[in-house]
ZADO-1210 file (C-alpha; in nm, 4 decimals, padded with zeros to 6 digits):
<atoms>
<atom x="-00.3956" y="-01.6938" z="00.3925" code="UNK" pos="1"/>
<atom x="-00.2301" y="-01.8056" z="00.1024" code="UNK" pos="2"/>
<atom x="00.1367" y="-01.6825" z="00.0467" code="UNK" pos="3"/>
<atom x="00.3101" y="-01.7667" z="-00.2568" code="UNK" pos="4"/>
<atom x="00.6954" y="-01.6361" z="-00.3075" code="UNK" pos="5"/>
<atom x="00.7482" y="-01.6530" z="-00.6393" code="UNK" pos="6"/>
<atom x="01.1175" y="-01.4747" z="-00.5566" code="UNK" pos="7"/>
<atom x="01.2031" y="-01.7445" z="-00.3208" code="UNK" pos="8"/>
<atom x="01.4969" y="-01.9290" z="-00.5259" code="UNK" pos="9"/>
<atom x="01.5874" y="-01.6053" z="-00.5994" code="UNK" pos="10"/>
<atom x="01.6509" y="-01.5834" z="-00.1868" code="UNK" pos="11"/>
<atom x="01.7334" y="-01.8454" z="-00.0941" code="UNK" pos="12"/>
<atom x="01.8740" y="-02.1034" z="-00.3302" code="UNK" pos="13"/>
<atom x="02.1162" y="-01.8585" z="-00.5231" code="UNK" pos="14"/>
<atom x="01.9089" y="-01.8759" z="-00.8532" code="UNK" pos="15"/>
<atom x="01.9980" y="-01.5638" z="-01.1180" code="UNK" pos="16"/>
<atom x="01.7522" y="-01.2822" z="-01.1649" code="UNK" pos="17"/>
<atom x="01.7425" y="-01.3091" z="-01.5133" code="UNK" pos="18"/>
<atom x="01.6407" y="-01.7034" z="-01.5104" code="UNK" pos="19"/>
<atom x="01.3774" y="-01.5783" z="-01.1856" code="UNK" pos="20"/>
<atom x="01.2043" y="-01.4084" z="-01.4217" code="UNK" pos="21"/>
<atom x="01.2197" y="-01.6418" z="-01.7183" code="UNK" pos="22"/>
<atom x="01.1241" y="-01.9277" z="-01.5006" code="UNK" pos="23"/>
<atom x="00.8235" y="-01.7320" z="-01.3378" code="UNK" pos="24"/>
<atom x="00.7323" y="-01.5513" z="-01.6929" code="UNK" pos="25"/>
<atom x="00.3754" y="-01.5781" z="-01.7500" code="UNK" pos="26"/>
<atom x="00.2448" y="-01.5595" z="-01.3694" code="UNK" pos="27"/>
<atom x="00.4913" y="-01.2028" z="-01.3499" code="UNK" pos="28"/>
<atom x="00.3436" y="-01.0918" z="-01.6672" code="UNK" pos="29"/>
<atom x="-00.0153" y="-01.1384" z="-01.5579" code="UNK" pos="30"/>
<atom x="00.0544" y="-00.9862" z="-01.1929" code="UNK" pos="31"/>
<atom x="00.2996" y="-00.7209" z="-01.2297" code="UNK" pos="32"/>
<atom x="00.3931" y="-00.6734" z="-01.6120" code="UNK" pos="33"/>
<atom x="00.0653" y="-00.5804" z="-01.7131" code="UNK" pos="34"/>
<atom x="-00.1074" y="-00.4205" z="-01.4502" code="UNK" pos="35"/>
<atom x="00.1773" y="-00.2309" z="-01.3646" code="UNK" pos="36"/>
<atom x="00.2804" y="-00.1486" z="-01.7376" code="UNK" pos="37"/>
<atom x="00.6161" y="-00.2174" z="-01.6635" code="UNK" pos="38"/>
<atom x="00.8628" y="-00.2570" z="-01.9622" code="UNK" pos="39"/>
<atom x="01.1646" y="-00.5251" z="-01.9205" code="UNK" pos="40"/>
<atom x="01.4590" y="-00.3517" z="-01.9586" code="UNK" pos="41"/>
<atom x="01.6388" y="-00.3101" z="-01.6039" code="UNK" pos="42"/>
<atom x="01.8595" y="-00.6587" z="-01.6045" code="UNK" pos="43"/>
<atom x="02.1601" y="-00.4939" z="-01.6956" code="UNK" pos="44"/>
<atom x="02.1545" y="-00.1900" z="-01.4954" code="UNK" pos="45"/>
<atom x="02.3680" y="-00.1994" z="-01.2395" code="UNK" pos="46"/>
<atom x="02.1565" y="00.0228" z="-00.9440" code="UNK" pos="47"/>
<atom x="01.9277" y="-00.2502" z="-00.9843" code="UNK" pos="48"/>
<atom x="02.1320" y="-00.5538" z="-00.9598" code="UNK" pos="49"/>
<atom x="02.3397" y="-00.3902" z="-00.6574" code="UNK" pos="50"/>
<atom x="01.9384" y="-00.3715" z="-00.5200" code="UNK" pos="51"/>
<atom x="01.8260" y="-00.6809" z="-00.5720" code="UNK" pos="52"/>
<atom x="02.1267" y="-00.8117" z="-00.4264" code="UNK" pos="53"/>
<atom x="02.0713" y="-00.6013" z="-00.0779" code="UNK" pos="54"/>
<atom x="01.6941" y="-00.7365" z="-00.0900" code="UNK" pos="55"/>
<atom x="01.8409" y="-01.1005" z="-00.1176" code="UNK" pos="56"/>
<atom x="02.0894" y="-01.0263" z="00.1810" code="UNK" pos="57"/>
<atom x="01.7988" y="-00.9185" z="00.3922" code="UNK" pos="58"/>
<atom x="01.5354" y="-01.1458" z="00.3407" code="UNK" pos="59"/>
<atom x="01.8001" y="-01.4850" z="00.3409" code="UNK" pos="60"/>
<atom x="01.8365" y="-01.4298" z="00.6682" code="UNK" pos="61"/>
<atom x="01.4989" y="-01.5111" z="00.8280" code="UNK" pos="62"/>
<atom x="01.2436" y="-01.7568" z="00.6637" code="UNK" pos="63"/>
<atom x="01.0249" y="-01.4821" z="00.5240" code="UNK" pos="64"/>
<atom x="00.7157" y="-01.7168" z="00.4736" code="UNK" pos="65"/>
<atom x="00.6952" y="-01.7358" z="00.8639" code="UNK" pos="66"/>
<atom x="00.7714" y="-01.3853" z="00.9112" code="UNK" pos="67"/>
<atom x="00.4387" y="-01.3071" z="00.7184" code="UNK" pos="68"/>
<atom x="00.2310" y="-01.5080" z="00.8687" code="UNK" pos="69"/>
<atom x="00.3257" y="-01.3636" z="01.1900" code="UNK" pos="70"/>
<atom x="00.2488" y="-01.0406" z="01.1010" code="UNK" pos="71"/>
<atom x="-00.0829" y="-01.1219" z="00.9925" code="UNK" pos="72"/>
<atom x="-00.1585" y="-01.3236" z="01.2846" code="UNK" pos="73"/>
<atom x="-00.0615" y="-01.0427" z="01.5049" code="UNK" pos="74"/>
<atom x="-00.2983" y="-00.7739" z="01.3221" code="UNK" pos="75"/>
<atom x="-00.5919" y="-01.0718" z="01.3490" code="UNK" pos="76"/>
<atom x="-00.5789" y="-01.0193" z="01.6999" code="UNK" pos="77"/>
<atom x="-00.7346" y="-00.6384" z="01.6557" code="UNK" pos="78"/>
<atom x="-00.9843" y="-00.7715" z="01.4418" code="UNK" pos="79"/>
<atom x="-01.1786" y="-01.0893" z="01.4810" code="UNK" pos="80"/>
<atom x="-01.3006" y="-01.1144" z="01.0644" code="UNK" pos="81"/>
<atom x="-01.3047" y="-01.4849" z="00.9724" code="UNK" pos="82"/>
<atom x="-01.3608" y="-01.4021" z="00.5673" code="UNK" pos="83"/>
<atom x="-01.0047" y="-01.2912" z="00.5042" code="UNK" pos="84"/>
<atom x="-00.9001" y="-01.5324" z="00.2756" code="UNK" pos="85"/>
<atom x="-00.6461" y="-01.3440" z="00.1146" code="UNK" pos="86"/>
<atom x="-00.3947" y="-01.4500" z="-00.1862" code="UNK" pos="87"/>
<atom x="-00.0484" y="-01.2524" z="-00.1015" code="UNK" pos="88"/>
<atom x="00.2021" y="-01.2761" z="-00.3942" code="UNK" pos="89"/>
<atom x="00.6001" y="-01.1828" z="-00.2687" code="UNK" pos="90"/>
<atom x="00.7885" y="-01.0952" z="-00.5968" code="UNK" pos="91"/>
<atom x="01.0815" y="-00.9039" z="-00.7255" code="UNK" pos="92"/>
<atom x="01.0385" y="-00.6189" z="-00.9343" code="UNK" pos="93"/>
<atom x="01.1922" y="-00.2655" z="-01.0998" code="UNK" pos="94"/>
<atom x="01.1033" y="-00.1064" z="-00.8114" code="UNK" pos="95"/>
<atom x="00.7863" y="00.0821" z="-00.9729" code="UNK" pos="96"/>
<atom x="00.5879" y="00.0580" z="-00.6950" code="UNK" pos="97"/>
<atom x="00.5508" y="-00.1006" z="-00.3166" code="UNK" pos="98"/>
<atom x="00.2431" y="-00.2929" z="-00.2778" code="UNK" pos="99"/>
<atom x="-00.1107" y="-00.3652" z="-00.4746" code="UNK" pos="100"/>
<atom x="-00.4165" y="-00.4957" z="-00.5590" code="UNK" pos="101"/>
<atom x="-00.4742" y="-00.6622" z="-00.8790" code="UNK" pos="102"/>
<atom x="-00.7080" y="-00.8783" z="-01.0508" code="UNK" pos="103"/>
<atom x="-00.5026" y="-01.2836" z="-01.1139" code="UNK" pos="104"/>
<atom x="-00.7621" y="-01.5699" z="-01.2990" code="UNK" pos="105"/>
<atom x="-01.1008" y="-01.3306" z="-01.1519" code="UNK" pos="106"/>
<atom x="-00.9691" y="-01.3155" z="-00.7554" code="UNK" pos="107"/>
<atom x="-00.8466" y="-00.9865" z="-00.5885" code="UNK" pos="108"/>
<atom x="-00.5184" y="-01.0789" z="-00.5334" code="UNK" pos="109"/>
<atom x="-00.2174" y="-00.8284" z="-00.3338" code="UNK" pos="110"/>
<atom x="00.1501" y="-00.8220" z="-00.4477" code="UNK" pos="111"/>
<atom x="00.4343" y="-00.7005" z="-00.2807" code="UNK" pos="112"/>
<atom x="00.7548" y="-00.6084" z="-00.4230" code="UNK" pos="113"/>
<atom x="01.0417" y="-00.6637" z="-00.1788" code="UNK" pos="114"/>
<atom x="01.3344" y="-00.4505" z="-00.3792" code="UNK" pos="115"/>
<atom x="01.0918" y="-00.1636" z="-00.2327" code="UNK" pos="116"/>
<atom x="01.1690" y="-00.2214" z="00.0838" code="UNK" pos="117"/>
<atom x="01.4936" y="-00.1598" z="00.2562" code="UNK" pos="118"/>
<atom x="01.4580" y="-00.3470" z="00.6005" code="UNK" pos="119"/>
<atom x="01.1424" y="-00.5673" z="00.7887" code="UNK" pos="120"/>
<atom x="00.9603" y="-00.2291" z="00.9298" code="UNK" pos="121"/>
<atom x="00.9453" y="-00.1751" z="00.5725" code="UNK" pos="122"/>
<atom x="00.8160" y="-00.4890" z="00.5372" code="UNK" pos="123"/>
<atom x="00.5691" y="-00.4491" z="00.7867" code="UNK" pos="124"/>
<atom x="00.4097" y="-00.1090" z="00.7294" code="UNK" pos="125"/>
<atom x="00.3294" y="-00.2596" z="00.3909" code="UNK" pos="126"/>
<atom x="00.1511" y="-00.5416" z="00.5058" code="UNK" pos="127"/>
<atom x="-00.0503" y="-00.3581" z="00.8227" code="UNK" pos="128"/>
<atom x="-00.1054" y="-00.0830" z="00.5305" code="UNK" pos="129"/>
<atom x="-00.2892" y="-00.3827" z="00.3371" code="UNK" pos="130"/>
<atom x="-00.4621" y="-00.5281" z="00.5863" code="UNK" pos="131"/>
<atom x="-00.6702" y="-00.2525" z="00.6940" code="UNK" pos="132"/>
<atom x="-00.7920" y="-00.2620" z="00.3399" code="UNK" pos="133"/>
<atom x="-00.8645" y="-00.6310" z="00.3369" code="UNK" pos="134"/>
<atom x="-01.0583" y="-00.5600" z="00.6947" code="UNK" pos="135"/>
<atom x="-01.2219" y="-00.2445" z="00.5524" code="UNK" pos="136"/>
<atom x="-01.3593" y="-00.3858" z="00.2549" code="UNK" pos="137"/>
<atom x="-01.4800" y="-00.7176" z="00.4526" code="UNK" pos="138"/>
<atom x="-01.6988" y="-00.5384" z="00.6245" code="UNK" pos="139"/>
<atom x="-01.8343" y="-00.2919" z="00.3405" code="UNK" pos="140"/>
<atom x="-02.0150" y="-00.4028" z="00.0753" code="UNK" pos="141"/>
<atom x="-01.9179" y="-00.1291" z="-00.1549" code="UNK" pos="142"/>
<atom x="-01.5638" y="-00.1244" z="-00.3655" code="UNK" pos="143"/>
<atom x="-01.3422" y="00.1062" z="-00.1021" code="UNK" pos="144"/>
<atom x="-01.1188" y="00.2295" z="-00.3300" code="UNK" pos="145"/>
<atom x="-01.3423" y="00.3169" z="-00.6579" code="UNK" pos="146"/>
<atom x="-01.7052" y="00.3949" z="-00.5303" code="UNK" pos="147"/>
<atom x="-01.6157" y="00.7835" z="-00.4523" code="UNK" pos="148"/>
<atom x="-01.3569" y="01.0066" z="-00.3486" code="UNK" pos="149"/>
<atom x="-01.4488" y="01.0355" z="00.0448" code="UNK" pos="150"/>
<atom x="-01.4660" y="00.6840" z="00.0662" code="UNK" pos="151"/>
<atom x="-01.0921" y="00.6527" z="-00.0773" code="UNK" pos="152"/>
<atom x="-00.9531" y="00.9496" z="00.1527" code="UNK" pos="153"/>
<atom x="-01.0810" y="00.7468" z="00.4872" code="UNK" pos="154"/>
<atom x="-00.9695" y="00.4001" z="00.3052" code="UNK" pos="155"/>
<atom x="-00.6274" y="00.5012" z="00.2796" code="UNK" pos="156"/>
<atom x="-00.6075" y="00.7337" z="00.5875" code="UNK" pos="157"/>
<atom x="-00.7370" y="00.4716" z="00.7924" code="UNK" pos="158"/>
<atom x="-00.4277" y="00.2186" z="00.6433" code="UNK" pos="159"/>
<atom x="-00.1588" y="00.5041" z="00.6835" code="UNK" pos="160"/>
<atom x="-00.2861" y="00.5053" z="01.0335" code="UNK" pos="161"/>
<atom x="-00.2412" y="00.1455" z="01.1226" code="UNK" pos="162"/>
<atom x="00.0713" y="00.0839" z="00.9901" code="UNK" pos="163"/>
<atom x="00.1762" y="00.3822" z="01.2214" code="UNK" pos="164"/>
<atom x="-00.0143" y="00.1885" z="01.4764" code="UNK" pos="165"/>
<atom x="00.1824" y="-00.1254" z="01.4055" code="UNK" pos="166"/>
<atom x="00.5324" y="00.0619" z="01.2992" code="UNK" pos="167"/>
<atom x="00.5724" y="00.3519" z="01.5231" code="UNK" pos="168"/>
<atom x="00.7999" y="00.6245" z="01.5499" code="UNK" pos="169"/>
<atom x="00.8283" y="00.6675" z="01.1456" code="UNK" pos="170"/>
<atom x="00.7816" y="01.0205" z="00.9810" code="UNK" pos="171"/>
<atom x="00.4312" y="01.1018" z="00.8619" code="UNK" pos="172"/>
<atom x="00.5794" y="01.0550" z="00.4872" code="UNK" pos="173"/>
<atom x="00.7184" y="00.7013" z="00.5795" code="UNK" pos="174"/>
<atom x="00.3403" y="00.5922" z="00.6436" code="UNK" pos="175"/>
<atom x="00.1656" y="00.7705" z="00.3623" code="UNK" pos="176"/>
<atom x="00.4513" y="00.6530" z="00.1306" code="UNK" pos="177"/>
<atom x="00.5069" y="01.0173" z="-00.0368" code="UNK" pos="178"/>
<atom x="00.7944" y="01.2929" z="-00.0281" code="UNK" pos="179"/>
<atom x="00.8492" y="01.4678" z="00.3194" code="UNK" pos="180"/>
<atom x="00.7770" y="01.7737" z="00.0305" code="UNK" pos="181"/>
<atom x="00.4058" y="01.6133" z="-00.0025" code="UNK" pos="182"/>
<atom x="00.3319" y="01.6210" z="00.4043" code="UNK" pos="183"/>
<atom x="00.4423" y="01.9650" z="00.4415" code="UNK" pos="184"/>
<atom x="00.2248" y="02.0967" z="00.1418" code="UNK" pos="185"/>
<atom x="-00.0737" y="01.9129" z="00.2786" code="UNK" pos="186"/>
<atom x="-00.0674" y="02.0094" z="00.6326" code="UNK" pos="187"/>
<atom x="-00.0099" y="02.3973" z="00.4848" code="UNK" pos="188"/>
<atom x="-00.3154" y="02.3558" z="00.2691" code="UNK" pos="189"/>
<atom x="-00.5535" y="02.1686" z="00.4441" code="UNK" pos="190"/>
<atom x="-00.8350" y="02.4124" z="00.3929" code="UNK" pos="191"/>
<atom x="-00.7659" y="02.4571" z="00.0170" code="UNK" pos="192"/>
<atom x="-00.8106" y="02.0828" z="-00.0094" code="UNK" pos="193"/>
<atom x="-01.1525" y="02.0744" z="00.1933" code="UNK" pos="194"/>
<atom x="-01.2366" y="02.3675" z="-00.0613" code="UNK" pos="195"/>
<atom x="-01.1790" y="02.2227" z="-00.3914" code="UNK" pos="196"/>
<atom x="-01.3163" y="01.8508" z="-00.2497" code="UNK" pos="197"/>
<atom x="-01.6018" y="01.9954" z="-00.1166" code="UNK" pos="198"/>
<atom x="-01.9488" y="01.8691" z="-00.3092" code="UNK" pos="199"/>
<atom x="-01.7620" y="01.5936" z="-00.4631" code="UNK" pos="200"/>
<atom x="-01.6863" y="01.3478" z="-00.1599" code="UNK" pos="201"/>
<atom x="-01.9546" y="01.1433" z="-00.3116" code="UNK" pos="202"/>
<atom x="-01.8125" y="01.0640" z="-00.6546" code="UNK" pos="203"/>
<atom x="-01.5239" y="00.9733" z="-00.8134" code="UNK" pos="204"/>
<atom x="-01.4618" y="01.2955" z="-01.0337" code="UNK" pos="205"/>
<atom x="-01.1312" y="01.3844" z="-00.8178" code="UNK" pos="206"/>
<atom x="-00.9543" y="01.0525" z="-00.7970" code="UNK" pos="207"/>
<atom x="-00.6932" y="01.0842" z="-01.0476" code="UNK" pos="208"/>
<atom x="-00.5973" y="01.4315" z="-00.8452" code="UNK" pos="209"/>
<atom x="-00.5640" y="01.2796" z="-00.5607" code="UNK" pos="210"/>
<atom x="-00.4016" y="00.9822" z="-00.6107" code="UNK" pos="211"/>
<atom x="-00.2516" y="00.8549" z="-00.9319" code="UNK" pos="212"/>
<atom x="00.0946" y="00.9006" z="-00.9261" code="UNK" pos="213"/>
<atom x="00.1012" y="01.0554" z="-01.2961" code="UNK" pos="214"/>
<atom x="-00.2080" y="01.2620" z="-01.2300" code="UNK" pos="215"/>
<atom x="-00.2509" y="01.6056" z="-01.4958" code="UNK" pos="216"/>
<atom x="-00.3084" y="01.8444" z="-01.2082" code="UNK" pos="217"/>
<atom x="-00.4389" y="02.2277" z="-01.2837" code="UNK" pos="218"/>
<atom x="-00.3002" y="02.3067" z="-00.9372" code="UNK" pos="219"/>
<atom x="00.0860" y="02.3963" z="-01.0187" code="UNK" pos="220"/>
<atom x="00.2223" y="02.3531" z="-00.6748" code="UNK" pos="221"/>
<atom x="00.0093" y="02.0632" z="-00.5583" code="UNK" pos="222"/>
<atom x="00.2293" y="01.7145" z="-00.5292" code="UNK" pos="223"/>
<atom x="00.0761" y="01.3959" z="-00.6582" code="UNK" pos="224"/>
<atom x="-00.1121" y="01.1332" z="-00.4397" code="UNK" pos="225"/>
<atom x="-00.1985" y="01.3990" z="-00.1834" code="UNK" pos="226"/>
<atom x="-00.5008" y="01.2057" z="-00.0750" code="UNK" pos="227"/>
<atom x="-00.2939" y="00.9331" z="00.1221" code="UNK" pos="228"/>
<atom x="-00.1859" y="01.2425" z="00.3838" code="UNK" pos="229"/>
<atom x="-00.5045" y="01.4163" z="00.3339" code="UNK" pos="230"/>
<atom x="-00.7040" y="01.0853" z="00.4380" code="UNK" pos="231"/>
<atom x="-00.4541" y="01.0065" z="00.6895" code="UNK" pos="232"/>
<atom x="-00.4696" y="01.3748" z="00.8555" code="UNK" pos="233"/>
<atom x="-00.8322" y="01.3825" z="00.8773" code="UNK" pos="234"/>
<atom x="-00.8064" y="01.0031" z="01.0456" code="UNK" pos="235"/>
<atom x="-00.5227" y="01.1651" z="01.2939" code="UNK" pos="236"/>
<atom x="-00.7916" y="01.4291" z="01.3734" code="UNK" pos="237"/>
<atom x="-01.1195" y="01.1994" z="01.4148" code="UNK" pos="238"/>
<atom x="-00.8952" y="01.0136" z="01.6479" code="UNK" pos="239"/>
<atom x="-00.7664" y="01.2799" z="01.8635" code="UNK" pos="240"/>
<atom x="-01.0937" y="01.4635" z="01.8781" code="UNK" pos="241"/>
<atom x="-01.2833" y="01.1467" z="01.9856" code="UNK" pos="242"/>
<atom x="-01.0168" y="01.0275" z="02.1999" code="UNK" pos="243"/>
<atom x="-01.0148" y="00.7096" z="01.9973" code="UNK" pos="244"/>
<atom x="-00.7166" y="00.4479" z="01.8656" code="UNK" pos="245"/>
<atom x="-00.7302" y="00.3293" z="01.4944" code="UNK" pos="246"/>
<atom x="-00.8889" y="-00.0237" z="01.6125" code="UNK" pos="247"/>
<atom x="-01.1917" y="00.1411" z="01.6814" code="UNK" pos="248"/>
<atom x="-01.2472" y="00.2891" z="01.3539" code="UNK" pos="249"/>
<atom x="-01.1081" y="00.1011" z="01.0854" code="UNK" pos="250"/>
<atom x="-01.4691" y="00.0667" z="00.9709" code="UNK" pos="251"/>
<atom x="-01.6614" y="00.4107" z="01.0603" code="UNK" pos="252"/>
<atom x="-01.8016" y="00.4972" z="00.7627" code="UNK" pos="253"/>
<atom x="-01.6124" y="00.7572" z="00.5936" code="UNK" pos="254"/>
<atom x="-01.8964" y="01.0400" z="00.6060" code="UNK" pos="255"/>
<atom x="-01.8509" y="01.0126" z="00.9972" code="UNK" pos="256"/>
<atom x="-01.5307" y="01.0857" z="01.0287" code="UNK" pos="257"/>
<atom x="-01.4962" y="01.3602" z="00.7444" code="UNK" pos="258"/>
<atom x="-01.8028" y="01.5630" z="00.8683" code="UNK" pos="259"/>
</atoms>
């Protein structure tokens, strides 16, 4: 596991988050400024700066690099998957979003922004949340998050479900990452959502519906990225019906446990 923290002057050594991003320029641009389409304009706002400066209080107070690792190394202990040779980039950001995949010089590569996270359950949820994903997609040879639709409901249900596994006691929102709004409108409309997926679990027709955050939806009262709580519903009841916990399944196929 390789785990760079590109914030980690930033944390530990006192160094300004204007010259953290000038000194780390063209790796942030390639890794978060592009992908994300983030524009740089936040440095003087002072929400942000009052933010960054609660991350830095948090995190300067345990060596996070170790922290990690021990996280990871607990979660290898459910799964025994030597090929998870995973780059893990720890940044600062605006805040646009909590953790990814992205492409860095042709690898897969995950990125975490820590002024998304507000204490080390935050912390990790995130990272159990990813490594289901890395496990998942180890063991499939088929891209789990683009192929089709039923394959990215049980992708992410299956991640909601193991951070919950490995952060208990959170609301269902906390571990799909969505409004409290979002979990109640799912759970009331559950059958709509089988309706309107129905005969198109096996393509990707439906994705921007379900889970980009900016999604155009023809539904008027349907939140965004409602397939994180649908997936992680229909993982809640494979589970419960089966009398089965989330290290059993983290690679059922997806048709198994939506049919």
């Amino acid at each position: 596991m390789n785990i760079d923290i590109l914030c980690s002057d930033l944390i530990y050594n006192n160094q300004d988050i204007a010259d953290y991003f000038k000194h780390n320029n063209d790796l942030l641009k390639d890794l978060y400024f592009k992908p994300k389409k983030v524009e740089f304009d936040k440095l003087d706002n002072k929400n942000y700066l009052n933010k960054v400066k609660k991350t830095i209080s948090l995190y300067s107070k345990i060596n996070l690099k170790d922290y990690v690792n021990n996280c990871i190394l607990e979660f290898s202990n459910d799964y025994k998957i030597e090929s998870l040779n995973k780059n893990l980039y720890i940044i600062i950001g605006f805040a646009t979003t909590t953790i990814y995949s992205t492409k860095y010089e042709n690898e897969d590569v995950t990125v975490i922004l820590l002024e998304s996270t507000n204490s080390l359950d935050d912390l990790k949820m995130l990272l159990a949340h990813e490594y289901a994903h890395w496990v998942r997609q180890a063991t499939s040879n088929i891209d789990i998050f683009e192929t089709c639709i039923g394959e990215r409901f049980i992708t992410e249900g299956l991640a909601c479900v193991y951070a919950k596994h490995n952060v208990p006691n959170k609301s269902d929102s906390y571990y799909c990452i969505v409004p409290d709004e979002t979990v109640s409108w799912c759970k009331n409309n559950m059958i709509f959502i089988d309706s309107i997926s129905k005969g198109t679990l096996d393509n990707r027709d439906l994705m921007s519906l379900f889970f980009y955050m900016y999604a155009n939806i023809e539904y008027s009262d349907m939140p965004v990225r409602t397939g994180y709580v649908y997936g992680y519903l229909k993982v809640l009841k494979y589970m419960e019906e089966n009398n089965i916990n989330i290290t059993d399944i983290l690679t059922v196929d997806w048709e198994t446990i939506l049919n």
